[in-house]
C-alpha positions in Angstrom: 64.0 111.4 138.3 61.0 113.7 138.7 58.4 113.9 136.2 55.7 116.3 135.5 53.2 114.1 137.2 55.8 113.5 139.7 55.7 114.9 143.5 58.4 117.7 142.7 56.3 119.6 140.0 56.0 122.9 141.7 60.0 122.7 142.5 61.8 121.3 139.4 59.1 123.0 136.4 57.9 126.6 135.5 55.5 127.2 133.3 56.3 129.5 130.1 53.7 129.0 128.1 53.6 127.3 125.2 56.7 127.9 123.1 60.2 128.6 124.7 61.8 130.8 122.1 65.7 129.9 122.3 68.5 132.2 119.6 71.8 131.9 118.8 74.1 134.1 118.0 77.7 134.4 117.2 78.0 137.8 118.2 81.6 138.2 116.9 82.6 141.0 119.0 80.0 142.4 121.5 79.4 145.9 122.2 76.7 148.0 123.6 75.4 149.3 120.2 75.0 145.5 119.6 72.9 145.1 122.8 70.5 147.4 121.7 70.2 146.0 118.4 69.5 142.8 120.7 67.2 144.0 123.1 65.2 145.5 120.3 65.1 141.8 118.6 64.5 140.0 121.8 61.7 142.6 122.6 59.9 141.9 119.3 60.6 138.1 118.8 59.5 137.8 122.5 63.1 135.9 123.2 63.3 133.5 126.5 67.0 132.9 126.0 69.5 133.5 124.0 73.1 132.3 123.7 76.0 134.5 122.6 79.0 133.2 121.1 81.5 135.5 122.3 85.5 134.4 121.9 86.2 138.3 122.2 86.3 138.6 125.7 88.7 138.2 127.9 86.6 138.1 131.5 83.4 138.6 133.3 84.0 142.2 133.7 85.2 143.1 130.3 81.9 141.3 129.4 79.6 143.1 131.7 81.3 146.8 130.5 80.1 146.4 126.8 76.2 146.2 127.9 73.7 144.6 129.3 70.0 143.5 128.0 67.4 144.9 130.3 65.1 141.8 132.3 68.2 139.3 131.5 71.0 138.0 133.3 74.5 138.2 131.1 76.2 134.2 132.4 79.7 133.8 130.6 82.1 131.1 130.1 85.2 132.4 129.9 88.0 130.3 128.2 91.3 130.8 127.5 92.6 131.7 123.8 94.7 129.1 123.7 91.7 126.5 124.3 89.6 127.8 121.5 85.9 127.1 121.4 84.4 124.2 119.5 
């Protein structure tokens, strides 16, 4: 396995600084007033990533019609109902 010392550095690491800021949220039913309210948080905290608990949905597309956060990329996992999410 590659280590920061290793020979695959400038492949495997990227630099961001000092902190990576991670949230969480379980959204609890997404929709693009919600995004703003996000982007606007994300803006100010200075958000790398952020995971959204979302069993609301029922695809990719359904997902990507309720909004978007500007310099990020929306990545689901879609499950079925029946499944649940633990």
């Amino acid at each position: 396995m590659p280590t920061v010392n290793g020979p695959f550095k400038d492949h495997l690491t990227l630099n961001v600084g000092e902190d990576l800021k991670i949230c969480h949220f379980n959204i609890e039913g997404i929709s693009k007033a919600k995004f703003e309210v996000l982007t606007k948080i994300m803006n100010k905290e200075r958000i790398d990533v952020i995971a959204l608990q979302e069993t609301h949905t029922k695809d990719d597309n359904d997902l990507q019609k309720r909004g978007y956060i500007a310099g990020y990329i929306v990545i689901g996992a879609i499950h079925h109902k029946q499944y649940g999410i633990a």
